[in-house]
PAKOLNU-244071 format. One record per residue (C-alpha): residue in one letter; x, y, z. Coordinates in pm, whole numbers, padded with zeros to 5 digits, always signed. Example, Ala and Ser with C-alpha at 12.3 -4.5 7.8 and 13.67 -1.06 7.14 Angstrom:
<sites>
A+01230-00450+00780 S+01367-00106+00714 
</sites>
This chain:
<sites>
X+20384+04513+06057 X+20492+04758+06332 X+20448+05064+06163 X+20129+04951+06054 X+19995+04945+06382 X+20155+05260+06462 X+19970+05409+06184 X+19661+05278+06309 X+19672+05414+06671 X+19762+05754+06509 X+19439+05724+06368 X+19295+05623+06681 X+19385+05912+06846 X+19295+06193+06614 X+18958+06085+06489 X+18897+06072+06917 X+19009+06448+06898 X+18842+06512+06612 X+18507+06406+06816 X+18611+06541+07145 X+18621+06853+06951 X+18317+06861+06813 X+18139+06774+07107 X+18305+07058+07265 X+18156+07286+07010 X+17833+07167+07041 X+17823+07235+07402 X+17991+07586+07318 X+17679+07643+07058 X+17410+07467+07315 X+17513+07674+07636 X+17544+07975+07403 X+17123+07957+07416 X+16935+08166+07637 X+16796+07927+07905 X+16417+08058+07826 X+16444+07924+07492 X+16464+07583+07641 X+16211+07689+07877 X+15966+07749+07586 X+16063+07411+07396 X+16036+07203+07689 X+15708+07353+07737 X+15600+07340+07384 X+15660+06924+07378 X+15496+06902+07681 X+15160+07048+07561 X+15187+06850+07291 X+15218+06506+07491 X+14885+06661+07687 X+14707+06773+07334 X+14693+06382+07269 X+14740+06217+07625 X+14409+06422+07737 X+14252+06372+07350 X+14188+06745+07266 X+14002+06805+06935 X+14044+07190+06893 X+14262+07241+06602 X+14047+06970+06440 X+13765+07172+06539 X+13939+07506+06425 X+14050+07374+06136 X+13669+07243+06013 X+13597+07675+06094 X+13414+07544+06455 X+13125+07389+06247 X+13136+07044+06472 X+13145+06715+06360 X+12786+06541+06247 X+12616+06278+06464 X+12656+05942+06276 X+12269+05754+06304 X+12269+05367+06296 X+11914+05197+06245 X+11745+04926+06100 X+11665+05072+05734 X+11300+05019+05731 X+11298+05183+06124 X+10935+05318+06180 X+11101+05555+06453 X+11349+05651+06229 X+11144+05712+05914 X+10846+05890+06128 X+11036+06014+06416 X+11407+06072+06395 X+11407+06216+06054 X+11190+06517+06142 X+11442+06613+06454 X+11699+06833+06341 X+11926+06854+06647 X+12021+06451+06568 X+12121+06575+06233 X+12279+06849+06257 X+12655+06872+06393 X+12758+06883+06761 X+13033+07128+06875 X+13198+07089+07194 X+13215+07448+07427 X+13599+07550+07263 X+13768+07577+07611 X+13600+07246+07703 X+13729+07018+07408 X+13836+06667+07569 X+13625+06454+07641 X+13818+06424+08031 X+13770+06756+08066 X+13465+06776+07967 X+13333+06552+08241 X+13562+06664+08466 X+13384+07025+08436 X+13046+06832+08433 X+13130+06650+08834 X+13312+06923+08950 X+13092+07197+08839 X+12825+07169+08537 X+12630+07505+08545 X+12322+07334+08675 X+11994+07552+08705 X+11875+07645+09007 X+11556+07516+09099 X+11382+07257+09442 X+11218+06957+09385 X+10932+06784+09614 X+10979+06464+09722 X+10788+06188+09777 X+10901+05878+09969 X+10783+05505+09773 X+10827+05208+09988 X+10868+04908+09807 X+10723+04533+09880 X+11027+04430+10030 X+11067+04718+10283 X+11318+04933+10071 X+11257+05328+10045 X+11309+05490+09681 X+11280+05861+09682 X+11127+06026+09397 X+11182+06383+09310 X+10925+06596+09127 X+10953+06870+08906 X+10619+06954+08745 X+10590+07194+08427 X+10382+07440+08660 X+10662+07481+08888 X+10900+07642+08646 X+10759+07987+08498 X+10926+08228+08369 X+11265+08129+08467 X+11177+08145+08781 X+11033+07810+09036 X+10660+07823+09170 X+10466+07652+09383 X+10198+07361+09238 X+09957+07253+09457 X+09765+06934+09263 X+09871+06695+09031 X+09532+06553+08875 X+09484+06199+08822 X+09323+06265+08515 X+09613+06491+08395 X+09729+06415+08030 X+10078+06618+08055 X+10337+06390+07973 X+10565+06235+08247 X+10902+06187+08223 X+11088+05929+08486 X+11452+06001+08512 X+11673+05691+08624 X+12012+05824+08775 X+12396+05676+08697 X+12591+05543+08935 X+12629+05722+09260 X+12389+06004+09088 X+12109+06146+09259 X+11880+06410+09172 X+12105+06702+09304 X+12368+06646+09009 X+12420+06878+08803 X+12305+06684+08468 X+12004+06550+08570 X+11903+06919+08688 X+12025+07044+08355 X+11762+06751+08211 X+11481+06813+08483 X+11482+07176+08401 X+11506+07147+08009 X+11183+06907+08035 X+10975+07094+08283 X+11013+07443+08093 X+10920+07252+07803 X+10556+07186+07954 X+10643+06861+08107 X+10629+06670+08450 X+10973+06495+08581 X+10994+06251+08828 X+11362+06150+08935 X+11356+05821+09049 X+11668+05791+09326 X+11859+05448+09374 X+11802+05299+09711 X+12039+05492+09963 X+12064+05822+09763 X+11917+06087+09771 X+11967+06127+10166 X+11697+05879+10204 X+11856+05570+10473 X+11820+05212+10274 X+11530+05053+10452 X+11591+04680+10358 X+11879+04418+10308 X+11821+04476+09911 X+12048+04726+09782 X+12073+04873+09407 X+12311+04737+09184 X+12379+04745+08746 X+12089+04544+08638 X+11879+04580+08951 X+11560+04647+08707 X+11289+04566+09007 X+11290+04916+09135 X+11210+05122+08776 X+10932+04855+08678 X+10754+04864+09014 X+10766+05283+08978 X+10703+05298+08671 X+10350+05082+08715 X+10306+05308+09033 X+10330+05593+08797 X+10114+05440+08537 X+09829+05333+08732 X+09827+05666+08940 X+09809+05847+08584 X+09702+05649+08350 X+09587+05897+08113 X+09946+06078+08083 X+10179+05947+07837 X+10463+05812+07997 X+10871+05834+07897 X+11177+05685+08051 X+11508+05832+08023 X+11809+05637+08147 X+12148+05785+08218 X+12492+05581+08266 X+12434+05271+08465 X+12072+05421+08475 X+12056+05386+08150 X+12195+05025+08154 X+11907+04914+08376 X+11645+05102+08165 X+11746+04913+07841 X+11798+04583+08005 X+11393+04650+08190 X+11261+04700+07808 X+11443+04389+07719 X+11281+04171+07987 X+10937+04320+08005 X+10938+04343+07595 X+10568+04454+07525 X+10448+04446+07840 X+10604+04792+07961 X+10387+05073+07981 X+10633+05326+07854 X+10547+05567+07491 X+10929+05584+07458 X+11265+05559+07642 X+11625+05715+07570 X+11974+05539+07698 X+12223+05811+07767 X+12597+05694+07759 X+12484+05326+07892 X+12758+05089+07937 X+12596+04804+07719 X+12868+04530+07806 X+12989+04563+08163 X+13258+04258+08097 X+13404+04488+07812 X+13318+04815+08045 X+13577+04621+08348 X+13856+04573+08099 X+13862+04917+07954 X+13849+05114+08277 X+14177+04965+08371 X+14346+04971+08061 X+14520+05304+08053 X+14618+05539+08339 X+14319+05787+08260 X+14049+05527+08277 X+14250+05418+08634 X+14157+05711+08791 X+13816+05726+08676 X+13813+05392+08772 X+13974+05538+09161 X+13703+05788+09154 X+13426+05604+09096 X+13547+05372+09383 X+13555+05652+09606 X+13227+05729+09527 X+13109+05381+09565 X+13255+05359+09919 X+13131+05664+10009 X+12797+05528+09940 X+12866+05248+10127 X+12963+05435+10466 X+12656+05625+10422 X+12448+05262+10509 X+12787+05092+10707 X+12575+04920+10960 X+12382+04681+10667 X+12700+04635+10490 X+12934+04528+10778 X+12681+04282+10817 X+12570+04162+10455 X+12901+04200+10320 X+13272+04225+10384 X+13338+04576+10514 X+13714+04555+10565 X+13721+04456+10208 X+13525+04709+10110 X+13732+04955+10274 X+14045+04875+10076 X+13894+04868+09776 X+14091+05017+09504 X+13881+04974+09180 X+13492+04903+09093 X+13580+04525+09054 X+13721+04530+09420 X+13406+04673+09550 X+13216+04454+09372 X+13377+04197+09461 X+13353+04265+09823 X+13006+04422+09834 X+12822+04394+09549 X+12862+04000+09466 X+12792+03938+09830 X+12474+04106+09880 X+12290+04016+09557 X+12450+03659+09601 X+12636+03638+09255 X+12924+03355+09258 X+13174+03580+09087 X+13226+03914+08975 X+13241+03804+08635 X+12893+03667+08677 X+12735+03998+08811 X+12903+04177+08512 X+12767+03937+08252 X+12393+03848+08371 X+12368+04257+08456 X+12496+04393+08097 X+12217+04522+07902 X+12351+04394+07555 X+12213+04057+07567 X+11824+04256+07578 X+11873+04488+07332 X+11722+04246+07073 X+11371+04240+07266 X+11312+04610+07324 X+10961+04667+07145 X+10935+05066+07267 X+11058+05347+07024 X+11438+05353+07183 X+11681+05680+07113 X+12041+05562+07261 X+12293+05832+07215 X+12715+05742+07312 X+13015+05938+07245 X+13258+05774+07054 X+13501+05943+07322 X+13324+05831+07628 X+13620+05845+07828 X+13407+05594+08101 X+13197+05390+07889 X+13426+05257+07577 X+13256+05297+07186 X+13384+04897+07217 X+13078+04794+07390 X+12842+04938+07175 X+12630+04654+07052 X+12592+04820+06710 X+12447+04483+06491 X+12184+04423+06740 X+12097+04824+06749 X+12041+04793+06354 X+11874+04485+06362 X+11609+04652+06618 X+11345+04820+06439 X+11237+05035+06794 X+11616+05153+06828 X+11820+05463+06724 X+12128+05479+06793 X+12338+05801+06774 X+12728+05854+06803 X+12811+06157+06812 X+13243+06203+06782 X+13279+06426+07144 X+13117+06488+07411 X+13262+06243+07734 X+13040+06075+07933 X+12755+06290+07985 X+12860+06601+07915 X+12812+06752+07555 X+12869+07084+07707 X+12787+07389+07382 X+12796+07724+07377 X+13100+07952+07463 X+12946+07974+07799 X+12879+07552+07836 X+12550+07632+08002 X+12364+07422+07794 X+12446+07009+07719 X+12345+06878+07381 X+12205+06550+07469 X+11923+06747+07673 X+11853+06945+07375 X+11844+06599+07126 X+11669+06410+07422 X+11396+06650+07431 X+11322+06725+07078 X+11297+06351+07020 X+11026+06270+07287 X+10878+06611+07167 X+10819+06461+06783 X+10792+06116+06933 X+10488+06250+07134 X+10340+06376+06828 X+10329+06085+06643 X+10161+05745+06628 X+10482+05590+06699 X+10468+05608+07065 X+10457+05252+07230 X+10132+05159+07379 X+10083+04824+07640 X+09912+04540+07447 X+09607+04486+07571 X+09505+04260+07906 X+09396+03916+07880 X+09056+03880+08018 X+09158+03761+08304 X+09316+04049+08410 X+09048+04272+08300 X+08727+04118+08395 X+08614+04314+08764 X+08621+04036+09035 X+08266+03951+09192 X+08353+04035+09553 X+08574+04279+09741 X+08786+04033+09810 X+08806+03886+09476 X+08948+04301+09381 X+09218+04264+09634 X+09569+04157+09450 X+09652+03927+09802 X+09457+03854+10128 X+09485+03888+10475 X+09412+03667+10726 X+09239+03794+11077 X+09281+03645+11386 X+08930+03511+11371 X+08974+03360+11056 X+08808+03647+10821 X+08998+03705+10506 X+09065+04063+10461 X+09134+04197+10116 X+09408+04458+10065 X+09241+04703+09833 X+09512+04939+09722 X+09623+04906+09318 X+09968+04808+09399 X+10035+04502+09602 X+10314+04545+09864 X+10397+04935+09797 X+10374+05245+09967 X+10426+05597+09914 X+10434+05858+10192 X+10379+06228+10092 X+10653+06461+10173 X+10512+06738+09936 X+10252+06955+09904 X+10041+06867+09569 X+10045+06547+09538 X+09687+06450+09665 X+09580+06172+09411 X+09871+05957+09574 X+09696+05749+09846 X+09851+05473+10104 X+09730+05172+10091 X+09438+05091+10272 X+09326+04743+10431 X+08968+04639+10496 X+08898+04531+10813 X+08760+04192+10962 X+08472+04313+11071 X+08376+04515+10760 X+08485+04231+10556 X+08254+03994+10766 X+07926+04278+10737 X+08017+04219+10287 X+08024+03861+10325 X+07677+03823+10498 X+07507+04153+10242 X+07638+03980+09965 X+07492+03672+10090 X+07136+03828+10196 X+07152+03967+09837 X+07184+03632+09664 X+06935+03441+09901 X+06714+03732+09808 X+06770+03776+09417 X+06684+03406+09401 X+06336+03432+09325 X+06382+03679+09031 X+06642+03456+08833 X+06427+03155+08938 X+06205+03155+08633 X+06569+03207+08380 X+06604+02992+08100 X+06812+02689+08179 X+07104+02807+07936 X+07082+03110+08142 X+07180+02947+08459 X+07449+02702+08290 X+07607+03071+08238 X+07568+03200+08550 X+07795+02877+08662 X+08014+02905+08444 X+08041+03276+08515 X+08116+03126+08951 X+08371+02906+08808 X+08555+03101+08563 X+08540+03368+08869 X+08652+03137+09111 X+08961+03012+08913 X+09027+03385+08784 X+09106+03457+09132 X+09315+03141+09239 X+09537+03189+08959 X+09567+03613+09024 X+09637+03532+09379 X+09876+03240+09336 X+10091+03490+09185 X+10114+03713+09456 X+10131+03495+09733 X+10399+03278+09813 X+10184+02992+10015 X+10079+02705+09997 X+09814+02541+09743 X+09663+02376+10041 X+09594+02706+10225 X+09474+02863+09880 X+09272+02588+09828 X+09117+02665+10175 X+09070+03033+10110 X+08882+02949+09777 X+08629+02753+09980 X+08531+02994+10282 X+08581+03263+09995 X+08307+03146+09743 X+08139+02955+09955 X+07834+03205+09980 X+07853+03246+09603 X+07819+02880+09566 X+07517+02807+09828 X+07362+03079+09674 X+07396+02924+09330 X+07293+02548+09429 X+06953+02720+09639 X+06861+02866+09311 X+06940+02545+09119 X+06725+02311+09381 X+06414+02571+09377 X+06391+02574+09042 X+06398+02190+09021 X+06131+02193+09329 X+05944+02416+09066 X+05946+02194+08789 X+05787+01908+08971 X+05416+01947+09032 X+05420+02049+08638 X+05520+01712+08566 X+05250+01599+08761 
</sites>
């Protein structure tokens, strides 16, 4: 028994000399390496770890000869914009290619913030003031200021102009200066077509004017512009493209308005559909963190820009330790557009719930790489159930970037955005408004009757606001545009000399429409009344007072109308009673 334990220690001890030994030539073997080997191989794993942490594609791409990958289409099959408009542009189905030394989708749109290639070229503004005090800048860029390459002067912008007229709505933090919506501007106005950037409130450098500040689904500001621009030229087709959040709050203003937006077409570039889904992803992984950090940056940037309004409509030492989007909302956002929870900003603002009512030809084109806006959010069932919506996924190209060329001075989405609206304008696809109710298109009988909302004078004349566009304002800054008028209010007095001509003019015309038919007259009343309540129910709308004080208006309003209607209806009794004689 004691020899066999002997035995087994022996064996102990030499198979612990055996491996002593053989570590010992393994470090003899290891050390006998030159250190730059290990230099190289330490090197060599770590580009490896950044080939798939920062998701490059080129050996996919040089392995498929640099022929790109092709841009996969979803649609409803029987899709009149597909069939009529989409299948005749050859950019959406062809194959995109990523610029070689640009293929990641983070560094991609790192190259597109930090430096883009942007053309160089000035807009002119001009300043819109909404109804509610707030100050939108919009920044033109008309087809006959790029020539050649090079910018020139325009000096008019007719009214009667049929060029069409792009309105550009920005991302988040985006104004007109960045580098992809010049690369878009540019593409569009050497094309032969007018751009209008429409800035959020506060950007820009334009100072927010009001206590209402932009947010995700803040839609009021593109439908009240894009009216403006309708009404001021009515004969121009008229395009929307949306961009990031921009494009969110395009979408989601189709989906409310439905077919009641004046708009031929719209495109949704990299929109962030589901902003619940959008929250979730951007924290996930350490690269969507710091997008996450830098888009907070930006965000409180924006806010120091208007600190006065938000130290006192939200909480500012909140917003100044902010460390994600969620904080600032949270702290800003929720507070000044009076949502109860961040949650419930992200889900009534998200875009997805609308897609289902969009009725105008829609091209929406998302990377499946978006590094910012996650290929999870994409709501592709309701984009194929959607007859009006195209939706292209292309397999690169970060969030708007799509940088081509061995250069990257050109993005591919410009190129496919452009082509599309190009056949799209071509076509009898393009979205037109359905057609006004009578009551909306009948003229009023008076001048005050043609004003959208009244005012009242201090000695009790109503004066009607005349301009198109009740409650908004545009101030030229720029040369050109001459067709864009303030609003203008009649005055008491004037309105007082129209009252008392239109009433000398009825008392007068009495005698002619005396000897009518009666059927005639039982018009003619009807024609009072149907005026009367046409104008009640318009200006009901736009005011926010009282039926009692309408009711009041109404009276003193039609009350010459009236008299003159009841003198013509007692004459022509007066008239019929000696022949019954």
């Amino acid at each position: 028994m004691f020899s066999t334990k002997i035995s087994h220690l022996d064996w102990l001890v030499s198979w612990d000399e055996s491996t002593l030994n053989a570590y010992r030539q393994l470090f003899s073997a290891l050390s006998s390496i030159p250190i730059s080997h290990y230099v190289l191989a330490f090197m060599l794993v770590w580009v490896v770890f950044l080939y798939n942490f920062l998701e490059f594609h080129f050996f996919e791409d040089f392995f498929s000869g640099f022929r790109g990958a092709p841009v996969h289409l979803t649609c409803h099959p029987t899709s009149h914009i597909y069939h009529g408009v989409v299948s005749k542009c050859k950019i959406l189905h062809g194959r995109y290619l990523a610029t070689p030394w640009l293929s990641s989708p983070h560094f991609q749109t790192a190259f597109l913030n930090f430096f883009g290639n942007p053309p160089s070229f000035s807009y002119r503004r001009q300043l819109f003031h909404a109804s509610d005090g707030g100050t939108i800048a919009l920044d033109w860029l008309t087809s006959s200021d790029v020539s050649r390459g090079t910018c020139e002067t325009s000096n008019t912008i007719s009214k009667d102009d049929t060029t069409p007229l792009v309105v550009v709505i920005p991302g988040l933090t985006s104004d007109s200066s960045s580098s992809y919506i010049k690369h878009l501007a540019f593409g569009l106005a050497k094309r032969g077509w007018d751009v209008v950037v429409s800035n959020h409130r506060g950007l820009g450098g334009v100072s927010i004017t009001s206590d209402c500040f932009y947010n995700a689904g803040w839609t009021e500001d593109a439908r009240v512009v894009i009216d403006y621009l309708h009404h001021q030229y009515s004969k121009a087709p008229l395009f929307v493209i949306g961009t990031s959040i921009g494009a969110n709050i395009l979408v989601k203003y189709l989906g409310e308005d439905r077919e009641k937006v004046p708009i031929a077409g719209a495109v949704a570039i990299c929109s962030p559909w589901d902003l619940l889904i959008g929250d979730r992803f951007i924290c996930r992984r350490l690269l969507q963190k710091l997008y996450d950090r830098a888009l907070t940056i930006g965000l409180q940037g924006y806010a120091k820009m208007h600190e006065p309004r938000y130290s006192r409509l939200a909480n500012w030492e909140g917003i100044k330790k902010s460390r994600s989007i969620r904080d600032f909302d949270n702290f800003a956002t929720c507070l000044v557009g009076k949502f109860e929870t961040v949650d419930t900003y992200y889900r009534r603002s998200s875009s997805s719930p609308y897609v289902q009512n969009v009725s105008v030809p829609l091209l929406c084109i998302s990377a499946l790489d978006d590094p910012v806006c996650t290929r999870e959010a994409i709501p592709w069932d309701e984009c194929r159930a959607n007859k009006n919506i195209v939706l292209a996924t292309p397999k690169h190209g970060g969030h708007l970037a799509f940088f081509e060329g061995i250069t990257a001075s050109r993005l591919w989405w410009v190129r496919a955005t452009d082509e599309f609206l190009g056949v799209l304008n071509a076509s009898p696809h393009m979205h037109v408004k359905k057609t006004e109710t009578l009551e909306q298109k009948v003229p009023m009988e008076s001048s005050i009757d043609q004003g959208p909302y009244v005012n009242i004078a201090e000695d009790g004349m109503v004066a009607a606001v005349v301009n198109e566009h009740a409650g908004n304002k545009v101030d030229e800054h720029f040369a050109g545009m001459g067709n864009i008028h303030d609003k203008t209010v009649v005055s008491a007095s004037e309105q007082k000399q129209q009252l008392v001509k239109a009433k000398s003019e009825a008392a007068g015309s009495s005698g002619e429409v005396s000897g009518e038919s009666s059927s005639h007259q039982r018009i003619k009343s009807f024609d009072v009344i149907a005026t009367t309540r046409r104008w009640l129910s318009h200006l009901s709308r736009q005011n926010g007072k009282s039926m009692w004080l309408l009711a009041y208006i109404a009276i003193i309003t039609s009350w010459p109308i009236l008299s003159s209607a009841l003198r013509i209806f007692n004459r022509k009794k007066l008239k019929n009673v000696p022949a019954a004689r």
